[in-house]
N, C-alpha and C positions, 0 to 999 in steps of 0.2 A: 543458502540461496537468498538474493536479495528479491525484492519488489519488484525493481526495474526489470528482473532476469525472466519472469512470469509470463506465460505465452497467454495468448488475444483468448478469451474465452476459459480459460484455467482458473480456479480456484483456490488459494492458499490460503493460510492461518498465521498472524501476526505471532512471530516468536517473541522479539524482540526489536526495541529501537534503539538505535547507537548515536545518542545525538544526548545533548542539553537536555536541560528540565524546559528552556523554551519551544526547542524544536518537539519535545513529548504534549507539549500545553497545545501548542498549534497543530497539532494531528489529532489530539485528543478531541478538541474544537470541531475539528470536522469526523470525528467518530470513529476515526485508526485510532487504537490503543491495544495493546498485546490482549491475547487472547482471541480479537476480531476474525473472521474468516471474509476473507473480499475477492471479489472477483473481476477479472483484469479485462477492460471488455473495446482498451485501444489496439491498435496496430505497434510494429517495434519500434517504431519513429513518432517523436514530436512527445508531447505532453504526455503522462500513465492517467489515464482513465480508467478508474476503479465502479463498480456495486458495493455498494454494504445495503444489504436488506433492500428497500424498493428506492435507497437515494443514488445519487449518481457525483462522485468525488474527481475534481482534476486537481492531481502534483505533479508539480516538474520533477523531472529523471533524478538528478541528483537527490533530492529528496527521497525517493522512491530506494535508490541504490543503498538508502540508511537501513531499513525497514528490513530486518532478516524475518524469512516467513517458511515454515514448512509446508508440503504437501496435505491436502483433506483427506 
């Protein structure tokens, strides 16, 4: 399951990212990197707004759609 697929309020765990060493550097940046567990706290439309611990992260969908992430 991807990022993007993560319902409003759920919680997941970064499996893995399917992207560049840029696209891994620019997530990284903002605190996604495997292992992460983040929680999805937009609606199914428009930008993915993430939690990781007390910050608050926005990617665009496509970005999001890289991001394979398990159930907690």
């Amino acid at each position: 399951m991807h990022l993007a697929e993560v319902s409003s309020g759920e919680s997941a765990r970064i499996i893995a990212i399917e992207g560049g060493q840029g696209l891994r550097q620019q997530l990284a940046l903002r605190g996604l990197a495997e292992g992460r567990v983040v929680t999805r706290i937009s609606g199914p439309f428009g930008p993915v707004v993430l939690r990781i611990n007390h910050d608050t992260i926005v990617i665009g969908r496509g970005m999001a759609q890289k991001i394979r992430v398990g159930r907690t």
